[in-house]
C-alpha positions in Angstrom: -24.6 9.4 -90.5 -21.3 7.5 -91.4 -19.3 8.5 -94.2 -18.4 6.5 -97.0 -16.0 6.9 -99.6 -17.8 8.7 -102.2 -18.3 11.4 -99.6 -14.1 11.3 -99.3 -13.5 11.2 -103.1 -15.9 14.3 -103.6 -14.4 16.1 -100.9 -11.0 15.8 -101.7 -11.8 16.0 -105.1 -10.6 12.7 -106.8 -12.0 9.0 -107.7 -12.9 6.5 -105.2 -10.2 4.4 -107.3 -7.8 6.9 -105.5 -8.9 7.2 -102.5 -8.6 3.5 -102.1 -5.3 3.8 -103.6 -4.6 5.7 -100.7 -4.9 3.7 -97.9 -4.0 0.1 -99.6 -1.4 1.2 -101.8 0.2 4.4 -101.1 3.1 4.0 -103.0 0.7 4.2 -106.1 -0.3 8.0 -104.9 1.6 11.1 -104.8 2.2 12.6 -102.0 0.1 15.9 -102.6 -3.2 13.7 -103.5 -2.6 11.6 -100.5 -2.5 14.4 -98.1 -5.6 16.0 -99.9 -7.1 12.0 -99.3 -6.3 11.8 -95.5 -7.5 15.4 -94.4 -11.1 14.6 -96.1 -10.8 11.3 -94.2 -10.1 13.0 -91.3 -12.4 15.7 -91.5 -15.1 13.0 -92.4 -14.1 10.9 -89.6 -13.9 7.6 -92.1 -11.5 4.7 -92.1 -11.4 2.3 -95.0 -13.6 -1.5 -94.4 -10.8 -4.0 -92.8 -13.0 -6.5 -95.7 -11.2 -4.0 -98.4 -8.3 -3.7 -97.0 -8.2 -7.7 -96.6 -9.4 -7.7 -99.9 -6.5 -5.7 -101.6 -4.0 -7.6 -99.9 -5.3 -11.1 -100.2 -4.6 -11.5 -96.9 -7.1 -12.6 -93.9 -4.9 -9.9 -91.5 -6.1 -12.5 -89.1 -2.9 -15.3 -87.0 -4.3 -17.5 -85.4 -3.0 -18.5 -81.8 -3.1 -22.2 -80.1 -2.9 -22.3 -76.6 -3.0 -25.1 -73.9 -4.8 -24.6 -71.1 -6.6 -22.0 -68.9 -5.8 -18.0 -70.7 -5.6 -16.2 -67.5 -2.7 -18.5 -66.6 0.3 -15.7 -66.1 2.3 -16.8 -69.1 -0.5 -17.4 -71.4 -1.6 -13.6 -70.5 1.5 -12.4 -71.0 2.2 -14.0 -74.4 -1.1 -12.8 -75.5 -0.5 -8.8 -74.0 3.2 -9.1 -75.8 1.5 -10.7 -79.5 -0.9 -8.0 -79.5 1.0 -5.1 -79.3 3.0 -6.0 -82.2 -0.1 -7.5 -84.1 -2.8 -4.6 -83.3 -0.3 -1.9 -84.3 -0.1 -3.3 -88.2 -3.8 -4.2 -88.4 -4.3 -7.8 -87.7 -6.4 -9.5 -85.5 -5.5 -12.5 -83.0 -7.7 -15.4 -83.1 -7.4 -17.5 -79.9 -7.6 -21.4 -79.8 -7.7 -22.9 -76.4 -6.4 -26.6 -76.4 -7.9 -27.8 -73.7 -8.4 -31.6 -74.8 -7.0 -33.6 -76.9 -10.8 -33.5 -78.9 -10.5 -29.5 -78.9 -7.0 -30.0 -80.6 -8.0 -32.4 -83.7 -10.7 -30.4 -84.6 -8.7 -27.6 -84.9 -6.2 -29.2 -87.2 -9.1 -31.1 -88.9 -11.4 -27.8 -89.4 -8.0 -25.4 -90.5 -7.3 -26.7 -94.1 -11.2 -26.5 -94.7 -11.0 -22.7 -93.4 -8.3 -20.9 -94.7 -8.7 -18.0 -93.2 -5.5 -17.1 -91.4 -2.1 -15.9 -92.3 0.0 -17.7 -90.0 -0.5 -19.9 -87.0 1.1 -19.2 -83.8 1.9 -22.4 -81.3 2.3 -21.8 -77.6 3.9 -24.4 -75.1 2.9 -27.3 -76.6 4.2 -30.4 -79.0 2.8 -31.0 -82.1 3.3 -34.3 -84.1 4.6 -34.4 -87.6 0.5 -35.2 -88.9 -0.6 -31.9 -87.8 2.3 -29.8 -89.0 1.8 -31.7 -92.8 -2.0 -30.2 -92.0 -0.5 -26.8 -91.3 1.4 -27.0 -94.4 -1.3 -28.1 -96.7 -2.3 -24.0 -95.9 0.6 -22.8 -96.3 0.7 -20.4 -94.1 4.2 -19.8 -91.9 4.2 -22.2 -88.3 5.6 -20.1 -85.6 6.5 -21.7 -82.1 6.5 -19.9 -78.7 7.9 -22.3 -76.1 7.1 -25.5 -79.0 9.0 -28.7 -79.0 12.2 -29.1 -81.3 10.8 -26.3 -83.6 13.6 -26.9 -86.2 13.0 -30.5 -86.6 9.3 -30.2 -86.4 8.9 -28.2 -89.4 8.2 -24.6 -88.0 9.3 -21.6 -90.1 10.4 -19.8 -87.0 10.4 -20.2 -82.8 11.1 -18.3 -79.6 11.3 -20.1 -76.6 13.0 -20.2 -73.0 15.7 -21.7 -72.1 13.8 -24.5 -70.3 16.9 -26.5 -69.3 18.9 -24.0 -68.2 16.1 -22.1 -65.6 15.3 -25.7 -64.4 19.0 -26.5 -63.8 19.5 -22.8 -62.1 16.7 -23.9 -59.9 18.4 -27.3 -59.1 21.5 -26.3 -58.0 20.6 -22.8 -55.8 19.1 -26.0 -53.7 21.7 -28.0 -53.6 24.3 -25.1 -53.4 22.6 -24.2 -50.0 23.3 -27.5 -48.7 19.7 -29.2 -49.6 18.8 -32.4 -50.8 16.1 -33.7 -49.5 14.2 -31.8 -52.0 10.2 -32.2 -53.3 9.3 -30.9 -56.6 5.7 -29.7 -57.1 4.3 -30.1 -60.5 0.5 -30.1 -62.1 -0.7 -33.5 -64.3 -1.3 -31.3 -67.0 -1.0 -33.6 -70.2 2.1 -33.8 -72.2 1.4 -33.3 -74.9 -0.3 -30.2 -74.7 1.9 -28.2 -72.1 5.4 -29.6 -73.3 7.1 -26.6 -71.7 6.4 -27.4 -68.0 7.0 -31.7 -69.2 10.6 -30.5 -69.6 11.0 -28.3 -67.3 10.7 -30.9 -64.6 12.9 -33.5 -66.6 15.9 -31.0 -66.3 15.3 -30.5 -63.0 15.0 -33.8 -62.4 18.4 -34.7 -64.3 20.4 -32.2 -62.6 19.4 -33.3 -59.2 20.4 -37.3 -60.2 23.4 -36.2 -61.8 23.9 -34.6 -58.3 23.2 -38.0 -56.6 20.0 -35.9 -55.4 16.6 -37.9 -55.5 13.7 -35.1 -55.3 10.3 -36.3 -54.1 7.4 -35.6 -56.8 4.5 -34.3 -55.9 1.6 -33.8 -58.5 -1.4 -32.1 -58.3 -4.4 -31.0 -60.5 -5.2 -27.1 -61.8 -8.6 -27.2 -59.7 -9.8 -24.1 -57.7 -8.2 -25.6 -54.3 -5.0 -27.7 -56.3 -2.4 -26.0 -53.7 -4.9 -27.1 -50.7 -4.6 -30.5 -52.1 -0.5 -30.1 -52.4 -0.3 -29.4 -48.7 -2.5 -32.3 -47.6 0.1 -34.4 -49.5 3.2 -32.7 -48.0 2.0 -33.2 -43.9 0.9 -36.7 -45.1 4.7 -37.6 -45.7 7.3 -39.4 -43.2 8.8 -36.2 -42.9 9.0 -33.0 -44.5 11.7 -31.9 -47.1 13.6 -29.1 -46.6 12.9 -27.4 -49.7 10.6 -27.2 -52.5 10.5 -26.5 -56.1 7.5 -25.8 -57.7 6.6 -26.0 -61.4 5.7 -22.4 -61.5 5.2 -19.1 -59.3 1.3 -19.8 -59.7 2.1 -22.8 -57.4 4.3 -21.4 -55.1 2.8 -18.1 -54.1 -0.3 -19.6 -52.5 2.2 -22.3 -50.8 3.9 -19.5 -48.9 0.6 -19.0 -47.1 -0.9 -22.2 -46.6 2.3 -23.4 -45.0 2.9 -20.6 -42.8 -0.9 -21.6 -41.7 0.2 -24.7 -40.9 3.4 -23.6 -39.3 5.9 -23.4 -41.1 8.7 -20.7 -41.3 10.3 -20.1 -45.0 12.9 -20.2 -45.5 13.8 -21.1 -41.9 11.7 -24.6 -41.7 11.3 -24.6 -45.3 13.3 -22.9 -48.5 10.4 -22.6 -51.6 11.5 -21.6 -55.3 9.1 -20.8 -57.7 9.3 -20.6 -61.9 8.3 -17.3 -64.1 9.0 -14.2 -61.6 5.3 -13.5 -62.5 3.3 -10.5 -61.3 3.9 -10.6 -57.4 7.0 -12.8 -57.2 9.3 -9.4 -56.2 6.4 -8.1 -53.7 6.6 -11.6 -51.6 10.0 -11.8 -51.9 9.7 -15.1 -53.8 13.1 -16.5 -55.0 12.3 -17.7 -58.5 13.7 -18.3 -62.6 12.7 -15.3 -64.1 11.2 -15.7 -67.7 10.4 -13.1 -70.0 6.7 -14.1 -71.9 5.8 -10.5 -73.1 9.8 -10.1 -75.1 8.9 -13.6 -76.2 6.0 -12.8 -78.0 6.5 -9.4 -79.4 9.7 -11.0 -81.0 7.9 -14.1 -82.1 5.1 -11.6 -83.5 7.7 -9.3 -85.4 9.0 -12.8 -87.4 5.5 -13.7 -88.2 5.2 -10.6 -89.3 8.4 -10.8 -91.8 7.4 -14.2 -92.5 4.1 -13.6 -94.3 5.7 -10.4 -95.9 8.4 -13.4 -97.5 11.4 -11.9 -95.4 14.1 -14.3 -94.5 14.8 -13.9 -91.2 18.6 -14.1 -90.0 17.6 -15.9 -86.9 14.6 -17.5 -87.2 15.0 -19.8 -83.9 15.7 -17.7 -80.8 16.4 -18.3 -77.5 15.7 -16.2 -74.5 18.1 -16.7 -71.2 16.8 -18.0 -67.8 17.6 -15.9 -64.9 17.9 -16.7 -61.2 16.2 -14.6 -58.8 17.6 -14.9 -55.3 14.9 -13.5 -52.6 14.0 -14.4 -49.1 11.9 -17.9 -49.6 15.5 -19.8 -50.2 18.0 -20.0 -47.2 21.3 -22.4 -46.5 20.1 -25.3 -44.6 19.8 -25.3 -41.3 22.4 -28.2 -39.4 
């Protein structure tokens, strides 16, 4: 049978007004009676409700998290492992939003001002327009960006992001630096507006190779079950084959290491490949890559949400995290 507060109070030998006291407000209880309060909670085996707790705070202890796309994506995972061990640890709970469509988005940000029922709202990777932030706002409730378009000028309380221009112009110019320049760039057609991380990702890439006189071939491709498939089919289909590739992200590059060596191909000696994330198996294949860092990302942009809802000011509420080239064995000098 489960224990209930009474059966603490009468145990330790105080009111249930305590005992609540206890666990919501400890400051309120001495020491001495608070020890007494946790050992009969302990010996009882009883937690106090998370409604009561809620309750006493007038808080939801709930943040709500928008993200575009698939959630078993490497990045998304890795934001969401990074948001919840800072979140989990101080009693809130994540509730997950998938953007998937534009439809999924406006009836989130039609529904939210109706709900109330969330302490702050967390935006992942994609760009929001100044309607929907006013719609935040109308909860007020703190706006926290994680790889978000211009977060300063958009409204948001706080951001963490990647610097975006600078991996994508590392990327660029390893290339070029080893002599290549006939150059494809692999990307998905994911829309804009929801994934504005990757949408500038392959603008800066794109700029550094012009301002190079360096005009990459594009290549796009969908996020279906055989997308990569599809991506080779487009490559043999050319009037000849570039001598190295950047792809939008390691999810796209991995499986292009094996479908070309079916087809052939040597990398880096026929073909150098760079990838984007230095996800989960990057090092194991030797994949040269930008290395990002989702989980640091998230735990950072969970301790300012965090400060935020407690009314902290922040001393640096917009933070950006450093790109890092990863030089492996897919990326060679090219071959006269």
């Amino acid at each position: 049978m489960k224990s209930s507060i009474q059966d603490v109070a009468r145990l330790a030998h105080v009111s249930i007004s305590t005992v609540s006291r206890s666990f919501t407000r400890p400051d309120l209880v001495s020491q001495t009676t608070r020890d007494k309060v946790m050992k009969a909670a302990d010996d009882l085996n009883f937690s106090i409700s998370r409604s009561a707790a809620a309750l006493k705070t007038g808080r939801a202890l709930r943040i709500a998290v928008l993200v575009s796309g698939r959630l078993n994506l490497w990045f998304s995972s890795s934001i969401i492992e990074g948001l919840n061990e800072v979140f989990h640890d101080e009693g809130y709970d994540i509730s997950i939003y998938q953007m998937s469509s534009t439809e999924e988005r406006s009836d989130f940000f039609d529904m939210l001002p109706v709900r109330r029922n969330v302490d702050a709202v967390i935006v992942i990777s994609f760009d929001i327009d100044s309607n929907e932030i006013e719609q935040l706002k109308s909860v007020d409730v703190p706006i926290i960006g994680i790889n978000s378009s211009l977060p300063e000028e958009r409204g948001f309380n706080a951001a963490a992001r990647i610097d975006d221009k600078q991996g994508s112009e590392l990327a660029a110019r390893h290339l070029m630096t080893l002599g290549h320049r006939d150059i494809v760039y692999i990307r998905t057609d994911r829309e804009v507006t929801l994934h504005f991380s990757v949408q500038g990702r392959f603008e800066s890439f794109m700029e550094c190779c012009h301002a190079n006189d360096v005009e990459p071939r594009v290549l796009v491709t969908d996020e279906g079950k055989n997308n990569v498939s599809k991506v080779v089919t487009q490559l043999l289909s050319l009037d000849h084959m570039p001598t190295a590739i950047s792809c939008q992200e390691d999810g796209i590059a991995i499986p292009l290491l094996f479908q070309l060596e079916r087809n052939g191909f040597t990398v880096p000696n026929d073909i150098s490949i760079i990838g984007y994330d230095d996800s989960t198996y990057a090092r194991d294949l030797g994949l040269t890559t930008i290395r990002q860092t989702p989980v640091e990302m998230a735990r950072e942009a969970a301790r300012m949400t965090l400060a935020l809802i407690e009314k902290q000011t922040i001393d640096e509420p917009f933070k950006t995290f450093p790109a890092q080239l990863i030089v492996r064995s897919t990326t060679a000098r090219l071959r006269k």
